[in-house]
N, C-alpha and C positions, 0 to 999 in steps of 0.2 A: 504494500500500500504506500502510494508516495504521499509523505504530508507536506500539506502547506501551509505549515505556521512558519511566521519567520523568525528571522533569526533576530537576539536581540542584541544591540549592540554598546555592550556593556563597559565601561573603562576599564583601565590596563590599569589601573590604583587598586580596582579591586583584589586584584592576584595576589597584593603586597599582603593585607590584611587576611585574619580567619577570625570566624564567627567567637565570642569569647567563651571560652572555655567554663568558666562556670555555669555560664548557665546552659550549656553543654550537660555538665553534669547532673543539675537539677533535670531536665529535660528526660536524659536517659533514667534517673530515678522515677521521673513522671511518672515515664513507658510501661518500666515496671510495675508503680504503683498499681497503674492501669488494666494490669495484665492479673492482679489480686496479688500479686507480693508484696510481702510485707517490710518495706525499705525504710530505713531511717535514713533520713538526709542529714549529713551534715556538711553539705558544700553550702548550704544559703545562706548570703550574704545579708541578712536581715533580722532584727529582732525577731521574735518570737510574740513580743507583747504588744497588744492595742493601744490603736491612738487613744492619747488620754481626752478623757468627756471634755472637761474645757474647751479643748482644741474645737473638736465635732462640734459641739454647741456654735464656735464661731462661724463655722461653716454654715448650721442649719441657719442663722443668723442672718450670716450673709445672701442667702438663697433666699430668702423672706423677703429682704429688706430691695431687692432686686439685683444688688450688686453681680449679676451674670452677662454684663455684655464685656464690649473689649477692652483692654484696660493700656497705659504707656506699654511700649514696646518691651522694655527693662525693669518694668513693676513699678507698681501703685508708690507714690510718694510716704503713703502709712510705713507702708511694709520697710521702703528702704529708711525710716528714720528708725523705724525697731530694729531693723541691722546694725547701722552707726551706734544705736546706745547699749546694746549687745559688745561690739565690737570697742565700746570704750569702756563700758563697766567690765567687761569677763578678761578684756584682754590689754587693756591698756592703751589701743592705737586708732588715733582719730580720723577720721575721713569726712567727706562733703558728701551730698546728697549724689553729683557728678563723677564721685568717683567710685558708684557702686551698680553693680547691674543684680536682676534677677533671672533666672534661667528653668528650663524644666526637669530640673536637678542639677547637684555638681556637675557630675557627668556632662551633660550640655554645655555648662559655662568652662570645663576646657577645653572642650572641642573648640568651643568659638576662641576660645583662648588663642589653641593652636592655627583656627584659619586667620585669626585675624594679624599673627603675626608671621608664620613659618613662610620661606623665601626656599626655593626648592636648594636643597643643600645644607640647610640651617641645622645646626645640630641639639639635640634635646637631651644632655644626660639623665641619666634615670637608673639608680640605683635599684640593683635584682636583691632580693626576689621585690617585684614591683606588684599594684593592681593592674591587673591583665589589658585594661585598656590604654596604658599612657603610648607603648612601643606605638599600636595598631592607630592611634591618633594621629601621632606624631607621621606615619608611614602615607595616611589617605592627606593628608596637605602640605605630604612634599619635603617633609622634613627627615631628617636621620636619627634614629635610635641610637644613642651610644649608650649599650650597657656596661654597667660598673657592676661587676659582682661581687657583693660583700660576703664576710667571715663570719661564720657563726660564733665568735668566740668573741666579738663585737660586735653581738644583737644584731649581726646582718645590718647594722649603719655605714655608711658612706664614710672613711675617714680624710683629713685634708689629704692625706698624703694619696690618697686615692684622686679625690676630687680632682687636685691638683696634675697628677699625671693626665686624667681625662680631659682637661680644658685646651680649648685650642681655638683658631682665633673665628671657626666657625661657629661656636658655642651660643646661643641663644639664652636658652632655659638650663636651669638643673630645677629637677624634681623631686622636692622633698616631700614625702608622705608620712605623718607624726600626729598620733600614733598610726600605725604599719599595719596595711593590709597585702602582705597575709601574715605577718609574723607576730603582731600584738606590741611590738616595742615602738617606744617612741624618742625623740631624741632629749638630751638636755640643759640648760643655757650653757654648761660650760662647753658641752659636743657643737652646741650651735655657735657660739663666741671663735671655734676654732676652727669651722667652716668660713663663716663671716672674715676671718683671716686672709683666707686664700681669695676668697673670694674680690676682697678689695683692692688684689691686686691685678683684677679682668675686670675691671669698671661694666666690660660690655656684655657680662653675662646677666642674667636677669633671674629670678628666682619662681616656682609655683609651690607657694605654700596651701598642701591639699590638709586641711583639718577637719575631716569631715568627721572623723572618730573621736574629735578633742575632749567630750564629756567623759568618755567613757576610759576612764585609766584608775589603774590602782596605785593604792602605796601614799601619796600624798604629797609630791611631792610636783609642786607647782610648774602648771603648763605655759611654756616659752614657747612663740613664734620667733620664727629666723628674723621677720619683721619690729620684732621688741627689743633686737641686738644695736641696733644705730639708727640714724637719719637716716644714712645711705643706703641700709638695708631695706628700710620701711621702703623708700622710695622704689628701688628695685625689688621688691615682694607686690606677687599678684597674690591674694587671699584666697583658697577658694573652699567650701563651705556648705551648710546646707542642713534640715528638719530634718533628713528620712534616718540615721540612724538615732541622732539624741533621741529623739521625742516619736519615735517610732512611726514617722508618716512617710515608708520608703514610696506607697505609691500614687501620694500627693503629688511627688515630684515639682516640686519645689528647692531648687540649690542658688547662693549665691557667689558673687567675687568683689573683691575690692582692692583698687588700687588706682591706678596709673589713669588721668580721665580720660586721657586720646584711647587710650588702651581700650575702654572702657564706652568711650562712642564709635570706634572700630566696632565693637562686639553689638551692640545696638544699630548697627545699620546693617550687619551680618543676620540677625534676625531677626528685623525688620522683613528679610528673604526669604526666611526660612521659616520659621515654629510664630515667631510673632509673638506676643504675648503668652507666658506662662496661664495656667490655667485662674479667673478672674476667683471662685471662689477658693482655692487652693491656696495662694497670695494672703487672704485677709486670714483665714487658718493659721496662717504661719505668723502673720503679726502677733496672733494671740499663743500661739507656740513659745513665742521669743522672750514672751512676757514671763514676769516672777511668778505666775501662777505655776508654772512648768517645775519649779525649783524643787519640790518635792519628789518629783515623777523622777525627774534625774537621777536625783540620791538614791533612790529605790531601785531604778531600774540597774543602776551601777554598781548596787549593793549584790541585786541578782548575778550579775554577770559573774563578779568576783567569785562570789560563792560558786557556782559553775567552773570557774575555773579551777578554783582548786579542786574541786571533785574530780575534773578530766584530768589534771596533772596528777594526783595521786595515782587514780588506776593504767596510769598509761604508764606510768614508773615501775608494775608488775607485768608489763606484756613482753617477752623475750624479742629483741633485734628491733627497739625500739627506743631512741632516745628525745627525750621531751627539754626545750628548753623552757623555762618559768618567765611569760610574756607579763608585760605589765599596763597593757593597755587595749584596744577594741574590743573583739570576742571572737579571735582566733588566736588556736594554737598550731605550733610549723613542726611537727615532729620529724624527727629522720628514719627514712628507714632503711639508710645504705646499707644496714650488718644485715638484710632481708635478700638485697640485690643477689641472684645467684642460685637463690635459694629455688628448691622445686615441689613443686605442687603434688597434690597425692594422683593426681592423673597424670604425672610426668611434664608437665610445664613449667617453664624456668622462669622467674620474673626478672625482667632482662633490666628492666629502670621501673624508676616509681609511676611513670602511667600502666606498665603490667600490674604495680601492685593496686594500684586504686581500681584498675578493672577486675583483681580478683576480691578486693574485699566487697563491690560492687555483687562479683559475682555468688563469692564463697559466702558470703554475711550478710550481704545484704545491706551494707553500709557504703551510704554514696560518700565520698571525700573528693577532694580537687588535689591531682598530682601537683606533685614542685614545678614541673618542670613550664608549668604555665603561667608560672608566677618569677621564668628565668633563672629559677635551680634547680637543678636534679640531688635527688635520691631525697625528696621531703614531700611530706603530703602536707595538704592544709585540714585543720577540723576547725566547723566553727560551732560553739558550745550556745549558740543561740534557741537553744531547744530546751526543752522541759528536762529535770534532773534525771526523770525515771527512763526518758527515752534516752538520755546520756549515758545512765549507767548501762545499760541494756544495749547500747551501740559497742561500748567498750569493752563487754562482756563476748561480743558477736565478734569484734577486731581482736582480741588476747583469743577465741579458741581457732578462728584461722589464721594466727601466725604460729600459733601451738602446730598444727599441723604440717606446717613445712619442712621441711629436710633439707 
């Protein structure tokens, strides 16, 4: 039979990029589910916990009051003045109303980040293990990935002496993610003070501080942006930010940035093109997200997490050819499981790198996880503990009896 559809003719940008691997993994967990297996997920990237009633109430609010037609391109004037007083009460650094935009999530405001500034050649350091998306951004506008792979025995952080060998005079960006998805670490003033070193002495590299996980850290010890180290820093720091993990509204989709205003009406005339306005009732949710009312919810939700954590660190410390490092901030943990690599399966299969091994706890347990190697390191998996304790202990009961079984 000859068909006659035609062919579509698609860019040559696309071949660069692959679809992101996590949600890769949820997907194939879906299939499963779907199929009546009994999968516990733990590659998603998202709390576990509902948006809190205040928030919803601003929305049902909003929806009354009519607030649902179109709104400035970069968000409502409310929303970005709860930003600026967020962004000076929590964190100490002041901005104008011009130098903040609104997006439909992080996510979106680096993209625009990246189109509004990457020049085909332009280089983006990006410390491995990275979030899955910075490489494939950087790759669809033109830019170049230079990954920097860090040391486990330095929280997997960028150190100068690293940074520094990476910079060169096409350097654009470096990409700071603190705290660390996938690793849970974040950096701290005196790690950033000695970035900020290297740094002042390539005026023309520019900085993306991603803080999307900033609420959620343990231990207590106070969160530094690269932006709270100088002038110069601040000036050269894009912010970028956002409701869906703090305050649990991942699919409000709501993120914001702040910085640079040229930066910053580049990326509003960019979507102006594109998306246009973030969602009108979504926006005024978040105003009321940002507010003190939210202050409790934090503590709580951060208090859960913690406690989760240590539950999966404890039992992950009795599973053979497994070693756990003790993160101190979002809600992943990056275990290794190089002493595994090698290793053979009871039906004679060898797991050759950690995407074997996430396909067989997939397969053997029934436990979805996200290989290392999508996050720019091999032989580590990611878990993320964003799940209920009982489906945790019960994931890591399933993970300790098929690594039991290898040989």
């Amino acid at each position: 039979m000859i068909s006659h559809e035609q062919p579509l003719f698609l860019s040559k940008r696309l071949e660069l990029i692959k679809p992101s691997p996590t949600l890769a993994v949820s997907n194939k967990a879906k299939d499963l589910k779907s199929q009546g297996k009994d999968v516990i997920d733990l590659g998603a990237g998202e709390p576990d916990f509902d948006t809190p009633e205040h928030i919803k109430q601003a929305a049902f609010d909003a929806i009354k009051s009519g607030k649902t037609k179109y709104t400035a391109v970069d968000g409502i004037l409310d929303l970005k003045r709860a930003i600026i007083k967020k962004l000076i009460d929590e964190n100490g650094l002041e901005y104008q109303p011009e130098q903040i935009t609104v997006g439909c999530g992080a996510k979106h405001v680096l993209f625009n980040v990246f189109a509004a500034t990457l020049n085909p050649g332009d280089e983006v350091i990006i410390p491995a293990p990275f979030w899955v998306s910075y490489p494939d951004m950087t790759l669809i506008n033109g830019g170049l990935p230079v990954i920097v792979t860090t040391k486990a025995e330095n929280n997997f952080k960028i150190t100068p002496e690293e940074l520094e060998k990476n910079i060169t005079n096409k350097t654009k960006w470096l990409v700071i993610n603190s705290p660390n998805n996938p690793t849970g670490f974040y950096y701290t003033a005196e790690e950033l003070q000695m970035l900020a070193k290297v740094l002042d002495k390539h005026p023309h590299v520019n900085i993306i501080s991603d803080a999307i996980y900033e609420h959620i850290r343990y231990g207590g010890e106070a969160y530094v942006n690269i932006a709270n180290i100088s002038d110069d820093m601040k000036a050269r720091t894009f912010v970028v930010n956002g409701v869906s993990k703090t305050y649990s509204m991942t699919g409000w989709r709501i993120g914001y940035g702040a910085g640079n205003k040229e930066l910053v009406k580049a990326i509003s005339k960019i979507q102006s093109q594109s998306t246009s306005n973030p969602c009108s009732i979504s926006q005024y949710a978040s105003v009321e997200a940002l507010s003190k009312n939210s202050a409790e919810f934090i503590e709580q939700s951060k208090k859960r997490f913690e406690e989760r954590c240590n539950l999966v660190i404890g039992l992950l410390k009795n599973i053979r050819g497994i070693t756990t490092p003790y993160p101190n901030g979002a809600f992943y943990i990056f275990p290794s499981c190089e002493q595994l690599i090698g290793k053979r399966t009871q039906n004679g299969r060898i797991i050759n790198d950690d995407s074997d091994f996430a396909d067989y706890l997939l397969e053997e347990a029934l436990v979805a996880v996200v290989p290392g190697i999508a996050f720019g390191t091999k032989n580590f998996f990611r878990i993320s503990y964003a799940t209920s304790e009982e489906l945790l202990k019960e994931a890591c009961a399933r993970i300790k009896l098929a690594c039991d079984k290898l040989s």
